[in-house]
Each structure stands twice: as C-alpha cells, then as structure tokens.
PDB file of N, CA, C and O in Angstrom:
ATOM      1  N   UNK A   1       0.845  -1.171   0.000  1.00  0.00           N
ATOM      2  CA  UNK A   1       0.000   0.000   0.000  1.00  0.00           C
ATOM      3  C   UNK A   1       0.892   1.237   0.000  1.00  0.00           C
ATOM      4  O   UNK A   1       1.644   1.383   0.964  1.00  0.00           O
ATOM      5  N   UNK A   2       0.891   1.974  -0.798  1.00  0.00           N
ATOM      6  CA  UNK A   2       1.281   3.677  -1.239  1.00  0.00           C
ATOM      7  C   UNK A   2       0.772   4.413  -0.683  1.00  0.00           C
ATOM      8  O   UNK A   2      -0.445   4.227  -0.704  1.00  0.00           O
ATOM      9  N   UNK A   3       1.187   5.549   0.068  1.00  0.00           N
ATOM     10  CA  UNK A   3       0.617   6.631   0.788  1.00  0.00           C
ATOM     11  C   UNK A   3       1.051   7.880   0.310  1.00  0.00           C
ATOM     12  O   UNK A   3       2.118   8.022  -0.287  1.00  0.00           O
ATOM     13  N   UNK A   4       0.340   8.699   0.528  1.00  0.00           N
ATOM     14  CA  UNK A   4       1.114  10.174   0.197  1.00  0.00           C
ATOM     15  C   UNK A   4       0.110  10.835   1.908  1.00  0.00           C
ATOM     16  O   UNK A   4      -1.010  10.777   2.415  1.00  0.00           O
ATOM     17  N   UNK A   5       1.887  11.576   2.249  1.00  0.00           N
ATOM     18  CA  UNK A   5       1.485  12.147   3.309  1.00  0.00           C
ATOM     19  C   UNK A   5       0.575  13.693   3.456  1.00  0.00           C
ATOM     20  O   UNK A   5       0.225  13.995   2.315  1.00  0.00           O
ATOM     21  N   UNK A   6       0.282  14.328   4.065  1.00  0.00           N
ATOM     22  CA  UNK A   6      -0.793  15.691   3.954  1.00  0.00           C
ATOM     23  C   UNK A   6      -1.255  15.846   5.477  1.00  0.00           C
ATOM     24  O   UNK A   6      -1.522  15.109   6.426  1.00  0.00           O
ATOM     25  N   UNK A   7      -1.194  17.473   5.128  1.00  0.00           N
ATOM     26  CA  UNK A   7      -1.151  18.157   6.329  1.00  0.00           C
ATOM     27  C   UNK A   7      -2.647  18.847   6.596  1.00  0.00           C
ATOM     28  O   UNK A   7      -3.078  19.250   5.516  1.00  0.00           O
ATOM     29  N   UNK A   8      -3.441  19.074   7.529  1.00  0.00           N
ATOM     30  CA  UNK A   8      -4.581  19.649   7.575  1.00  0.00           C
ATOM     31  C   UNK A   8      -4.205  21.621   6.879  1.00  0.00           C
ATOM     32  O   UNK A   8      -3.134  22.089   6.495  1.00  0.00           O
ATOM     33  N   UNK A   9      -5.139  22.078   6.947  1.00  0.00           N
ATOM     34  CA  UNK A   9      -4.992  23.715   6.307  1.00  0.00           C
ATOM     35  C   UNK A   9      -3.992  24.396   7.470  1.00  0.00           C
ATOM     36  O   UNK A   9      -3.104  25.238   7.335  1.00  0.00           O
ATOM     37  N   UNK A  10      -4.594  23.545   8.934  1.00  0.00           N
ATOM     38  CA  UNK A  10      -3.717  24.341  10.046  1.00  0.00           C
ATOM     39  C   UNK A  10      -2.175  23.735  10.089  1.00  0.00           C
ATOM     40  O   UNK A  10      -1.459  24.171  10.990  1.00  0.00           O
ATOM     41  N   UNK A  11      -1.724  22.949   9.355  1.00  0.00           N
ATOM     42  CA  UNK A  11      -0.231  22.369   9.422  1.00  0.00           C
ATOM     43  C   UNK A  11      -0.485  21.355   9.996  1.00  0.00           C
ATOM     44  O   UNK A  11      -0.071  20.458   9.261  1.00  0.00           O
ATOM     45  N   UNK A  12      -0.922  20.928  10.880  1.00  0.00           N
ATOM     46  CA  UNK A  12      -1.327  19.477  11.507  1.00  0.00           C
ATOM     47  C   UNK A  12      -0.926  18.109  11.035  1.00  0.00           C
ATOM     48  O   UNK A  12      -1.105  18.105   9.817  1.00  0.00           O
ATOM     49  N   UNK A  13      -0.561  17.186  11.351  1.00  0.00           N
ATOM     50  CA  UNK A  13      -0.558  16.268  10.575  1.00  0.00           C
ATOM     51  C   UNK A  13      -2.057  15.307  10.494  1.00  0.00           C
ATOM     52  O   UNK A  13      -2.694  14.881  11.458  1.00  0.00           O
ATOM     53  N   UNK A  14      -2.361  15.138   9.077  1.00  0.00           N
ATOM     54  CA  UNK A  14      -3.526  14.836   8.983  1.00  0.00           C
ATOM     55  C   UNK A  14      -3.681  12.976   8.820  1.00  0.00           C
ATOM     56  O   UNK A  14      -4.702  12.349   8.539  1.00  0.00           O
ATOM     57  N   UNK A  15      -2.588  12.548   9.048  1.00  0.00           N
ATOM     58  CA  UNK A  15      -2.565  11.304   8.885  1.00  0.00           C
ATOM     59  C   UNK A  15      -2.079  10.828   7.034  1.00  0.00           C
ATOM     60  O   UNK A  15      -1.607  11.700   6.305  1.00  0.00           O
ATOM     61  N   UNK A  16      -2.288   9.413   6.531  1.00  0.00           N
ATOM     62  CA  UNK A  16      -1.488   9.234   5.398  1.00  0.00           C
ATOM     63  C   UNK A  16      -2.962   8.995   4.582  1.00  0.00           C
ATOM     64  O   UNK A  16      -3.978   8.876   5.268  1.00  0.00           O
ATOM     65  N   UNK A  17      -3.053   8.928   3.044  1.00  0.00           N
ATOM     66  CA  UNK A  17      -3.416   9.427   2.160  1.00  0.00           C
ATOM     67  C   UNK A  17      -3.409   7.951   1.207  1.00  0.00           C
ATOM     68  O   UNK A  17      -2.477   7.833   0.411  1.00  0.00           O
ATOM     69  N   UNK A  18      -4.310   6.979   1.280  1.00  0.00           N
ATOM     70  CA  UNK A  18      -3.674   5.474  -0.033  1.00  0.00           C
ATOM     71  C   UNK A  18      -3.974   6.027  -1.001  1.00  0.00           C
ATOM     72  O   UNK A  18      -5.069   6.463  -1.356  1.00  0.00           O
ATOM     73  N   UNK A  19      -2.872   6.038  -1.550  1.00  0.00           N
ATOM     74  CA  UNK A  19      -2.928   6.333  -3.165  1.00  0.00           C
ATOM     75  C   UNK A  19      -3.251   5.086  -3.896  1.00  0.00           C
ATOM     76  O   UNK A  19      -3.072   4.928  -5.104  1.00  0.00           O
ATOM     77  N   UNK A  20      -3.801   4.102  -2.972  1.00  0.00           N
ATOM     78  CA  UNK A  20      -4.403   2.844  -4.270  1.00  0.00           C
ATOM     79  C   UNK A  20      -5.830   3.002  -4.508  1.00  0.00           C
ATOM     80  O   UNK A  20      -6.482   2.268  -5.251  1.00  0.00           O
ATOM     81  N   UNK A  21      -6.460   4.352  -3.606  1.00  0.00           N
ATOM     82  CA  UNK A  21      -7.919   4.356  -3.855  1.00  0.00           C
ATOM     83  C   UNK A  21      -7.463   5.572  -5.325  1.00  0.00           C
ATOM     84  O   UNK A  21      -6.397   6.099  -5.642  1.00  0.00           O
ATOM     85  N   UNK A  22      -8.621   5.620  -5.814  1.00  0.00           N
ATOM     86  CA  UNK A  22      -9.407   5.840  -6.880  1.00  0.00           C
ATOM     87  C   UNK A  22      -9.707   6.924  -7.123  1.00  0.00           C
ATOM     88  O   UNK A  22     -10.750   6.833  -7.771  1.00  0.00           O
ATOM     89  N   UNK A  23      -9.244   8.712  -6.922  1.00  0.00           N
ATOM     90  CA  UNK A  23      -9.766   9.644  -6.465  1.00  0.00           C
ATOM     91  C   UNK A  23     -10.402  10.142  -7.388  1.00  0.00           C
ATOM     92  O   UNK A  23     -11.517  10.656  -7.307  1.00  0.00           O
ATOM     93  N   UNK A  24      -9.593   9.998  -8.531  1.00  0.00           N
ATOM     94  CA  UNK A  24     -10.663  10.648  -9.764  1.00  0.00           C
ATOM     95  C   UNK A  24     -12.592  10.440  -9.674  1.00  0.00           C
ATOM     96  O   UNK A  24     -13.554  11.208  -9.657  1.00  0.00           O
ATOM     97  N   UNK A  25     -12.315   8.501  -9.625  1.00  0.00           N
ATOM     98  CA  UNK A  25     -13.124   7.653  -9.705  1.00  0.00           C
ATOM     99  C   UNK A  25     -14.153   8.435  -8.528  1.00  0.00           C
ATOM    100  O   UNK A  25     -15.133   8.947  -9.070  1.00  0.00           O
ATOM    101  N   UNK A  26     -14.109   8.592  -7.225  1.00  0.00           N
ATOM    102  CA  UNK A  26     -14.433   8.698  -6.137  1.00  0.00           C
ATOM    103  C   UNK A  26     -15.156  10.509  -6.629  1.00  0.00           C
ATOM    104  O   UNK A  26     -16.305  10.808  -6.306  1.00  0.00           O
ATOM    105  N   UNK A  27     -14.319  11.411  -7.343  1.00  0.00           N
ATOM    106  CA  UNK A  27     -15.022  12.363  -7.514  1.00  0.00           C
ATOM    107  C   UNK A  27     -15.608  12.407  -8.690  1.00  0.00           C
ATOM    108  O   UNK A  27     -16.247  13.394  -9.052  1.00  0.00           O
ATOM    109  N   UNK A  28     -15.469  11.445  -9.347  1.00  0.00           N
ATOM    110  CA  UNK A  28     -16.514  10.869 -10.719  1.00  0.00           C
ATOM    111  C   UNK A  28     -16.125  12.134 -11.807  1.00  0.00           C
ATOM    112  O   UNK A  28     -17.043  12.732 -12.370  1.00  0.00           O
ATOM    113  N   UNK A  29     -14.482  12.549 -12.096  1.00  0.00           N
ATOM    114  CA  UNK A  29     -13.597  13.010 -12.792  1.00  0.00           C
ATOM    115  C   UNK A  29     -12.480  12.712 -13.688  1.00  0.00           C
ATOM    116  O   UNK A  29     -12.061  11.573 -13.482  1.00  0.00           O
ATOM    117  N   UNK A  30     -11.736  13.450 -14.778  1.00  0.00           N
ATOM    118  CA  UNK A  30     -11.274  12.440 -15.631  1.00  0.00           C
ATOM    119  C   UNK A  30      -9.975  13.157 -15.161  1.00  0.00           C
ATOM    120  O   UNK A  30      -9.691  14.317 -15.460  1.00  0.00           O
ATOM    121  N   UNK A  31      -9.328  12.446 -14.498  1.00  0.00           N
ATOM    122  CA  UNK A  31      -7.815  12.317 -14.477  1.00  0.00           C
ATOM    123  C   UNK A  31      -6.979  13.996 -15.082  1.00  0.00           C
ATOM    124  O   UNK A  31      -6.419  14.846 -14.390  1.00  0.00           O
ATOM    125  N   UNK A  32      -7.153  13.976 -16.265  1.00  0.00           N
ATOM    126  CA  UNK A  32      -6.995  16.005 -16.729  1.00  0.00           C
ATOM    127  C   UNK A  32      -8.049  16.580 -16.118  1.00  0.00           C
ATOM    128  O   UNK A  32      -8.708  16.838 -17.126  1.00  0.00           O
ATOM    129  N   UNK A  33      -8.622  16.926 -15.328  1.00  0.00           N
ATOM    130  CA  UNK A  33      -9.348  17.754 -15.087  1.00  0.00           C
ATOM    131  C   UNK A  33      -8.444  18.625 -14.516  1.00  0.00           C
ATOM    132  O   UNK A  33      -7.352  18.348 -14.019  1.00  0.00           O
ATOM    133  N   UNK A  34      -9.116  19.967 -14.655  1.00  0.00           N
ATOM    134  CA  UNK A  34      -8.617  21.046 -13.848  1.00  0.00           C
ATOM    135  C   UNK A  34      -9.249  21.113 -12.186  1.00  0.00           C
ATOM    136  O   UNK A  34      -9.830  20.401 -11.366  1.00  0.00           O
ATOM    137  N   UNK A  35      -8.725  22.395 -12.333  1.00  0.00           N
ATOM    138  CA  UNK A  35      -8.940  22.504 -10.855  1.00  0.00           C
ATOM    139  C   UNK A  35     -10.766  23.075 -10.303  1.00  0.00           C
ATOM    140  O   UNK A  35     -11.440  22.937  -9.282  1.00  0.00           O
ATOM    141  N   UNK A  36     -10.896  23.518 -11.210  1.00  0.00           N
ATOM    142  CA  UNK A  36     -12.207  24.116 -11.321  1.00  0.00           C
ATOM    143  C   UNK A  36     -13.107  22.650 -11.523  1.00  0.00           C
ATOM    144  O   UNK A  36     -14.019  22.663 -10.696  1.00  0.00           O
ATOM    145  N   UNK A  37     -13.124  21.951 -11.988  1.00  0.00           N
ATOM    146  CA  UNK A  37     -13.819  20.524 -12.183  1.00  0.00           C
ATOM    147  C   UNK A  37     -13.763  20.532 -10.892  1.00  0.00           C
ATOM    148  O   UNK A  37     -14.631  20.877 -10.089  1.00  0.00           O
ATOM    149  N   UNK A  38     -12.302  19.986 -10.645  1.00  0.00           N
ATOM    150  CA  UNK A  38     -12.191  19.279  -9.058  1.00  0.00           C
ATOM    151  C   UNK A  38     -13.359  19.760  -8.142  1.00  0.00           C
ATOM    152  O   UNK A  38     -14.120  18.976  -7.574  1.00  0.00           O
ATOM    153  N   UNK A  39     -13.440  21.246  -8.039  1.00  0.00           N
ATOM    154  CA  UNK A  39     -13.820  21.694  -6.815  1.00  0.00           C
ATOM    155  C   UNK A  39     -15.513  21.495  -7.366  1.00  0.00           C
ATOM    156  O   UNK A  39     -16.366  21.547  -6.480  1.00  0.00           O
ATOM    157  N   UNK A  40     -15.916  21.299  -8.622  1.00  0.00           N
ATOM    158  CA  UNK A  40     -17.585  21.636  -8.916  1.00  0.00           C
ATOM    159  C   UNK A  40     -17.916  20.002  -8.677  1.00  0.00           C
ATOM    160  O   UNK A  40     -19.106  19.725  -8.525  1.00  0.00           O
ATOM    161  N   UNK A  41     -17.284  19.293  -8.650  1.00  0.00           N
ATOM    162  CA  UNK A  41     -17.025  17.860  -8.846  1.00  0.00           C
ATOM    163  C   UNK A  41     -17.467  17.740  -7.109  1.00  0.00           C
ATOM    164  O   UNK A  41     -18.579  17.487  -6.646  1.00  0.00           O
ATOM    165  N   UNK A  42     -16.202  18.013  -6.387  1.00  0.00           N
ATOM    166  CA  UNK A  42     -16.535  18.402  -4.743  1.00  0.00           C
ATOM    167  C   UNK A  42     -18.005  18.468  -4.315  1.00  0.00           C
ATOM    168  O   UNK A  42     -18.888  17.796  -3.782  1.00  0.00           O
ATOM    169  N   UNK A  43     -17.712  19.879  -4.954  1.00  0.00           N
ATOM    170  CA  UNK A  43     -19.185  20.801  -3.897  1.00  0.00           C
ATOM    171  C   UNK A  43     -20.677  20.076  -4.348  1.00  0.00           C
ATOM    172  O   UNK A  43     -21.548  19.980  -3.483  1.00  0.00           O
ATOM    173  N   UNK A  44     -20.956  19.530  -5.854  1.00  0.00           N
ATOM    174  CA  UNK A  44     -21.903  18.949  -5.882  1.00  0.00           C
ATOM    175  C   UNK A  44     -22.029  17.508  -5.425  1.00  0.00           C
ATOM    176  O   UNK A  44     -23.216  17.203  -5.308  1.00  0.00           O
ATOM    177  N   UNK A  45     -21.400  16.765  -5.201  1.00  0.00           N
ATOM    178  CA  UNK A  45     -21.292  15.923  -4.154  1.00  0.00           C
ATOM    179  C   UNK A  45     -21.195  15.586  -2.924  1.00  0.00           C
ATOM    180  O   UNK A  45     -21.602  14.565  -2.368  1.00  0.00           O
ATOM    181  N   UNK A  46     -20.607  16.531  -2.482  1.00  0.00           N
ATOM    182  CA  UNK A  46     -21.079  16.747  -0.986  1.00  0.00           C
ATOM    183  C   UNK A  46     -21.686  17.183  -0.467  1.00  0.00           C
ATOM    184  O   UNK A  46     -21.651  17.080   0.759  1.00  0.00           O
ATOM    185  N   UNK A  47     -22.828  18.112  -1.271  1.00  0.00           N
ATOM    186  CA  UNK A  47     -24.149  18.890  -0.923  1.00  0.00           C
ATOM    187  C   UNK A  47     -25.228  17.607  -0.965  1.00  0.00           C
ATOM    188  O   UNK A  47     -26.040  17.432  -0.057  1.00  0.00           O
ATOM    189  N   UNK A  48     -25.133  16.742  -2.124  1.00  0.00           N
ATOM    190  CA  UNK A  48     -25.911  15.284  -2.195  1.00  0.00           C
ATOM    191  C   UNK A  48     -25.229  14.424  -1.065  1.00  0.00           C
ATOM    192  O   UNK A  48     -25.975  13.447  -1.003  1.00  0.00           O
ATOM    193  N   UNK A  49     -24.473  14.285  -0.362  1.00  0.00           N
ATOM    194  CA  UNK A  49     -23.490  13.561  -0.141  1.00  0.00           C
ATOM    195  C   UNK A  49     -24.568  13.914   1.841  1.00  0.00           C
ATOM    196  O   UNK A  49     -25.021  13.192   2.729  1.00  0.00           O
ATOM    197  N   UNK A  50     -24.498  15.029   1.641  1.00  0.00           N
ATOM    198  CA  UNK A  50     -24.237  15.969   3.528  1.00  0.00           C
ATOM    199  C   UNK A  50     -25.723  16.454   3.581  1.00  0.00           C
ATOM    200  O   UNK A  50     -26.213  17.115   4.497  1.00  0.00           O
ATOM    201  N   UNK A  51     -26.535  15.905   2.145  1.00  0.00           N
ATOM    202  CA  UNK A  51     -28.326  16.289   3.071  1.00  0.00           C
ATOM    203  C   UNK A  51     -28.597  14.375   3.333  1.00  0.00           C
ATOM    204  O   UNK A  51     -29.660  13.925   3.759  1.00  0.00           O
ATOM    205  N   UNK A  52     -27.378  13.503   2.964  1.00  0.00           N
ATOM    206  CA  UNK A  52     -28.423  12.557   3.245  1.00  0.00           C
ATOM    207  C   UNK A  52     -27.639  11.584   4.561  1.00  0.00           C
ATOM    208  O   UNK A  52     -27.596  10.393   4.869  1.00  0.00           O
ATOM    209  N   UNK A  53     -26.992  13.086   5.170  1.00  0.00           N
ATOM    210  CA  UNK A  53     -25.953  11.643   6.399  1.00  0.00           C
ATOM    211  C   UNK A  53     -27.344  11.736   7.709  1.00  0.00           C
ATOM    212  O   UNK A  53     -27.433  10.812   8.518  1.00  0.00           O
ATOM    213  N   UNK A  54     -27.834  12.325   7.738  1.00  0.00           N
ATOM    214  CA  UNK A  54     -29.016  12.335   8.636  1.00  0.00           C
ATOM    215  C   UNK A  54     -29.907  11.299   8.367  1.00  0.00           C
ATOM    216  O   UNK A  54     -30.592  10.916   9.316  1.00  0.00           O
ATOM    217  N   UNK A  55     -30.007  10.926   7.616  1.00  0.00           N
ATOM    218  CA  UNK A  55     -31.205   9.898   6.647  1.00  0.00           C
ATOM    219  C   UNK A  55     -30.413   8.366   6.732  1.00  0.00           C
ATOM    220  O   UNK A  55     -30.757   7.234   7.074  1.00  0.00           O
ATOM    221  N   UNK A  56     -29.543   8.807   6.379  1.00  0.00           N
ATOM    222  CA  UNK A  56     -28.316   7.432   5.519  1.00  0.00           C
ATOM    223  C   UNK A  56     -27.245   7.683   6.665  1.00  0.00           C
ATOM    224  O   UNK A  56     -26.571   8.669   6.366  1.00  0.00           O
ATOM    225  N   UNK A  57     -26.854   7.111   7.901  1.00  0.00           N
ATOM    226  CA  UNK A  57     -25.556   7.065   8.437  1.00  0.00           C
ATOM    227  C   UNK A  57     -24.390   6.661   7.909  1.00  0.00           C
ATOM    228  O   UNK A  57     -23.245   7.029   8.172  1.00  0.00           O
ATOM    229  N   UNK A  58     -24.851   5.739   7.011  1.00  0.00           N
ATOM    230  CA  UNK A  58     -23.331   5.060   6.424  1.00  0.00           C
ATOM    231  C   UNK A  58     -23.118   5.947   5.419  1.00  0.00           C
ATOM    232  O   UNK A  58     -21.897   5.886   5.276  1.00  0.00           O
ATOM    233  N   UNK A  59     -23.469   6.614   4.751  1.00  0.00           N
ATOM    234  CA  UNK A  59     -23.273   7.628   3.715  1.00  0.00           C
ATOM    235  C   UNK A  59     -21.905   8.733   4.561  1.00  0.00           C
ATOM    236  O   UNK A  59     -21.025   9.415   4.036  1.00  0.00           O
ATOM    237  N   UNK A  60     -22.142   8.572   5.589  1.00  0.00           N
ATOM    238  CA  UNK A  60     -20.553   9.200   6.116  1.00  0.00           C
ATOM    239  C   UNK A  60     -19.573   8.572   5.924  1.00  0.00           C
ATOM    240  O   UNK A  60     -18.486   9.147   5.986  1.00  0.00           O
ATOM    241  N   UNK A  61     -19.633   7.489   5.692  1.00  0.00           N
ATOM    242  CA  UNK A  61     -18.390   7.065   5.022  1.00  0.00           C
ATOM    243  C   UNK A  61     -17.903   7.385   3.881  1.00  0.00           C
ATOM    244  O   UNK A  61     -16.688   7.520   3.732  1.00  0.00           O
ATOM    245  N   UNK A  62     -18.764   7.552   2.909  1.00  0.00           N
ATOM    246  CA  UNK A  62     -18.652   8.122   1.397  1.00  0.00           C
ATOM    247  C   UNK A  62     -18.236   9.446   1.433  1.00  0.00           C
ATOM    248  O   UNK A  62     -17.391   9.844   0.631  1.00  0.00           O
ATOM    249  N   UNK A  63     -18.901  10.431   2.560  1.00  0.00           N
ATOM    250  CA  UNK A  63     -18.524  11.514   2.849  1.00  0.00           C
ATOM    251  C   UNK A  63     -17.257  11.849   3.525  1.00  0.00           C
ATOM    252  O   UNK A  63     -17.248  13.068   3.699  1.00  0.00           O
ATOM    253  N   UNK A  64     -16.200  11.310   3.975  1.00  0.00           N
ATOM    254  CA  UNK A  64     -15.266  11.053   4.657  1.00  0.00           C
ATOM    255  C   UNK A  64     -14.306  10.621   3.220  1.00  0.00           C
ATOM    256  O   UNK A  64     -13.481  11.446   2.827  1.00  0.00           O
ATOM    257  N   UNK A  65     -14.407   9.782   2.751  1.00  0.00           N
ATOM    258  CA  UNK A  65     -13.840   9.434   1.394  1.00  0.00           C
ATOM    259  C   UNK A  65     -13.763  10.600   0.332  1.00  0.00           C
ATOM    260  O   UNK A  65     -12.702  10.803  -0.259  1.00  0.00           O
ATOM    261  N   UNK A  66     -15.073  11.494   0.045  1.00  0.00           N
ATOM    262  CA  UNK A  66     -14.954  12.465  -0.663  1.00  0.00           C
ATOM    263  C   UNK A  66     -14.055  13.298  -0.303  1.00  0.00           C
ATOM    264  O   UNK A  66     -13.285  13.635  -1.202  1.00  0.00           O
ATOM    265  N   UNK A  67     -13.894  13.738   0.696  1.00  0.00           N
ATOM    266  CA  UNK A  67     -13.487  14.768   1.176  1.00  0.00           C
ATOM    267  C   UNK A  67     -11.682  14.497   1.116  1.00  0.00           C
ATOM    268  O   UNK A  67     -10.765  15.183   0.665  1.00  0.00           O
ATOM    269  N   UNK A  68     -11.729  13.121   1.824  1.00  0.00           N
ATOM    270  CA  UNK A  68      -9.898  12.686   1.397  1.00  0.00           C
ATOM    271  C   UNK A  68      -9.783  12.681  -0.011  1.00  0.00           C
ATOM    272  O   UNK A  68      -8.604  12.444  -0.274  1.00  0.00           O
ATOM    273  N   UNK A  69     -10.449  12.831  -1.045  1.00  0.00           N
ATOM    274  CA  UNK A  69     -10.282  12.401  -2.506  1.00  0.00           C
ATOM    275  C   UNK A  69      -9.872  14.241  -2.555  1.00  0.00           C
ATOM    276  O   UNK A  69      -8.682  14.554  -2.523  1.00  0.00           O
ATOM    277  N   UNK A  70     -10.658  15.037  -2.611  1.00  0.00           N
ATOM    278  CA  UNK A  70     -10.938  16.491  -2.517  1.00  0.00           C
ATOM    279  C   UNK A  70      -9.150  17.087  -1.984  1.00  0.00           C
ATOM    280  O   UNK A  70      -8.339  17.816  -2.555  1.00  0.00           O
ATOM    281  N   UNK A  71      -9.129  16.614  -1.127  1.00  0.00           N
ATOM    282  CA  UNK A  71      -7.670  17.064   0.104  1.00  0.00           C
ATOM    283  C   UNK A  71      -6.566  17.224  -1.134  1.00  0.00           C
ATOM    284  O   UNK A  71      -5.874  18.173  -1.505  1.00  0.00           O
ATOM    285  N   UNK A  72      -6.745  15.681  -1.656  1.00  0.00           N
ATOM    286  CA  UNK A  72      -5.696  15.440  -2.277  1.00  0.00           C
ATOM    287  C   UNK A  72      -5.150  15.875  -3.418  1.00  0.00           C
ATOM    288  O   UNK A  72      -3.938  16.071  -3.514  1.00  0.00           O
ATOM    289  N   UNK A  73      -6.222  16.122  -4.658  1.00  0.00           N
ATOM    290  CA  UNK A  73      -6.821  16.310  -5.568  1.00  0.00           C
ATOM    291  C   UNK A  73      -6.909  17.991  -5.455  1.00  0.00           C
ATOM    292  O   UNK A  73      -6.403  18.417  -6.493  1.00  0.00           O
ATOM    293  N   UNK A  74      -7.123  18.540  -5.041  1.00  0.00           N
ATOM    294  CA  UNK A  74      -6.974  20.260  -4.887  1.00  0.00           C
ATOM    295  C   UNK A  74      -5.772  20.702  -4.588  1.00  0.00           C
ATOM    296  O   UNK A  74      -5.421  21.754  -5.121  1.00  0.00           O
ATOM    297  N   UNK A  75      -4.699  19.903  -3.517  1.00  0.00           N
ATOM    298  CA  UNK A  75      -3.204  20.274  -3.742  1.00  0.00           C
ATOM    299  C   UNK A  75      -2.495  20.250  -4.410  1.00  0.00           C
ATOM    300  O   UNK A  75      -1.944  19.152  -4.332  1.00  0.00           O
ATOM    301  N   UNK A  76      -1.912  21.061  -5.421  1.00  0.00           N
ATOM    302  CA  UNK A  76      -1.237  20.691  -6.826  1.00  0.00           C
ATOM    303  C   UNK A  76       0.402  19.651  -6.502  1.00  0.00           C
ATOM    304  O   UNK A  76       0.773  18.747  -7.252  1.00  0.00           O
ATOM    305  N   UNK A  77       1.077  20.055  -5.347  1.00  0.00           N
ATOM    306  CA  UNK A  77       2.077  18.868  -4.965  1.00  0.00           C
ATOM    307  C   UNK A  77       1.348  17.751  -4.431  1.00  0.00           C
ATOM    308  O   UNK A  77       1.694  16.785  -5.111  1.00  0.00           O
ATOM    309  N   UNK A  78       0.600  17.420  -3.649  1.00  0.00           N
ATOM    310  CA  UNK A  78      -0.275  16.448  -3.557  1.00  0.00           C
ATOM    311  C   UNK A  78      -0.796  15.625  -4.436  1.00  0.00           C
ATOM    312  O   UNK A  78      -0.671  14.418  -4.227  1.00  0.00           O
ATOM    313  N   UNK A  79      -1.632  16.180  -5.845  1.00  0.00           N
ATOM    314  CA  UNK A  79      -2.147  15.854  -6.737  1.00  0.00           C
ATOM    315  C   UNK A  79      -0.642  15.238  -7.313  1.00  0.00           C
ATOM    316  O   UNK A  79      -0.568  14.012  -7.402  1.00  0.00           O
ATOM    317  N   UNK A  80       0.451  15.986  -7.672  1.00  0.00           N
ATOM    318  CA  UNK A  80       1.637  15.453  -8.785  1.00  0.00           C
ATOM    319  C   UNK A  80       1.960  14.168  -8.293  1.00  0.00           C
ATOM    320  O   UNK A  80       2.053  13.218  -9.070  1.00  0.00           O
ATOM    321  N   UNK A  81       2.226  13.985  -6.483  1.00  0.00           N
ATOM    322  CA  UNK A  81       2.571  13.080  -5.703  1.00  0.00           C
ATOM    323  C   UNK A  81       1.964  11.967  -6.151  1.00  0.00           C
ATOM    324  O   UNK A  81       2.502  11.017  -6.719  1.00  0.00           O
ATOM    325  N   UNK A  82       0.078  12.204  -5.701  1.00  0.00           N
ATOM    326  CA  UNK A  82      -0.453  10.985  -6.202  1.00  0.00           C
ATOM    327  C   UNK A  82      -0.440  10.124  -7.857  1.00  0.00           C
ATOM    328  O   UNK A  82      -0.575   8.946  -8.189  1.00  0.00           O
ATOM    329  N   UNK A  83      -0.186  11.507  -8.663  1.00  0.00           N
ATOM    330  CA  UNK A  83      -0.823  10.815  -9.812  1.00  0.00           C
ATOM    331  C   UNK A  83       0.866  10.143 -10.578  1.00  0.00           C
ATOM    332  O   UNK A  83       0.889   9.386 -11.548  1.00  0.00           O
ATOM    333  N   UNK A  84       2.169  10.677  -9.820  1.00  0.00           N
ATOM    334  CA  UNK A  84       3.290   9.756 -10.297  1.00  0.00           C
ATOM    335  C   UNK A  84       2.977   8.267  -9.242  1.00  0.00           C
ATOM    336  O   UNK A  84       2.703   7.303  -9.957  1.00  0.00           O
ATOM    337  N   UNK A  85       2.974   8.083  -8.418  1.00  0.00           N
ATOM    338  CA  UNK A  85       2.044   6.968  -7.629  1.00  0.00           C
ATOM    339  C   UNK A  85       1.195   6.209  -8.110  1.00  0.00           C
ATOM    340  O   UNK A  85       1.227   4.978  -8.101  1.00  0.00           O
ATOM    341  N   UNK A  86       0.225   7.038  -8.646  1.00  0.00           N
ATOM    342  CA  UNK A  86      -0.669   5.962 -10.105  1.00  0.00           C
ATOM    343  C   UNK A  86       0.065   5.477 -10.872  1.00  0.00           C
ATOM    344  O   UNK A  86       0.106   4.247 -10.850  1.00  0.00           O
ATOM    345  N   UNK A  87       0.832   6.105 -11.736  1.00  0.00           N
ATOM    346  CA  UNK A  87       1.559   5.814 -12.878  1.00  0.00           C
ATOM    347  C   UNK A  87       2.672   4.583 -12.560  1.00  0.00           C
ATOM    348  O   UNK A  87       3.208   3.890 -13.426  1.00  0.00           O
ATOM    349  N   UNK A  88       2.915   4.470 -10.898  1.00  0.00           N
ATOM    350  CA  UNK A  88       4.022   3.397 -10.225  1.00  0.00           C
ATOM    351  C   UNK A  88       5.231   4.341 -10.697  1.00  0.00           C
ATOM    352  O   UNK A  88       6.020   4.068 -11.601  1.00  0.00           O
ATOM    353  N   UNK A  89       5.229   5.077 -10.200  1.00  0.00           N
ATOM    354  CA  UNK A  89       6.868   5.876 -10.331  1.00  0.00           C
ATOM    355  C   UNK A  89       6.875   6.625  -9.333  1.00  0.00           C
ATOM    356  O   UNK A  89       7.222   7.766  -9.637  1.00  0.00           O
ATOM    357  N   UNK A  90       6.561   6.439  -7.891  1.00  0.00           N
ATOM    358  CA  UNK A  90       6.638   6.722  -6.773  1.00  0.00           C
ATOM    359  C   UNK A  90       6.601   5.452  -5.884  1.00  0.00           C
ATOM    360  O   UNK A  90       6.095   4.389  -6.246  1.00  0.00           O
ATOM    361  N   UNK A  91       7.244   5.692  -4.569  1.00  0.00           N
ATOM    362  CA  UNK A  91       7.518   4.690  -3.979  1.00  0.00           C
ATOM    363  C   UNK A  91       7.814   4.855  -2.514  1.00  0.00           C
ATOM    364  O   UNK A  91       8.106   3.875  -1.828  1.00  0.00           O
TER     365      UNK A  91
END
C-alpha cells in the first residue's frame, strides 16, 4: 500500500493518504481535469453527499472518502505526488 502524506490547512498532521484508492473515480472526474472541475465535482457531491448523512448514516463514510479524494486532488504537490504513484513511479 502507497501513501502520500498531507497536512490539515492548520499544518497538523492529517494522517497518510492510499494512493491505491481511486480519487478521480471517487469524484466521478477524468484524471486532466482542472482545478475548477475538481472543486464543482466536490461541492456537488457533498451537498448530495451531507443532506443525506441524517437519513443514511453510512453515507458518512462516502462523505469522509470524498473529502480525502478532494484534500488530495486540490493540492497541486499532492495531486503530482499521487498521480506519479498511479503511474508506479513513486515509492
């Protein structure tokens, strides 16, 4: 298992990052997307995502997943990290 490490906004350490999940997949995006995707990709999913954790408990899990997909995926060293990691040229 591959990790890429990441820090919360406050510097924090936010714990490690598997780069064997799927993030594109997870924000239902194509790999080139920009950054502007990323985030419309985000916000409309987690607005569907965050009216139904009241309804749906386990749907926080999906919501918890989005959001690590989001973390990663919006940091442009983060993003390079993961996607040489996809490619297996990180290690």
């Amino acid at each position: 298992m591959t990790t890429v490490e990441h820090n919360t906004k406050w510097g924090a350490p936010a714990g490690r990052v598997v780069a064997d999940k799927d993030y594109y997949a997870i924000l239902a995006i194509d790999p080139e997307a920009g950054h502007e995707v990323i985030q419309m990709a985000y916000w409309r999913l987690a607005t569907e995502y965050g009216t139904n954790v009241r309804l749906h408990p386990e749907v926080a899990s999906k919501l918890r997943e989005l959001n690590e997909a989001y973390a990663v995926l919006v940091n442009p060293q983060l993003r390079a990290r993961y996607d040489e990691i996809r490619r297996g040229g990180g290690r």
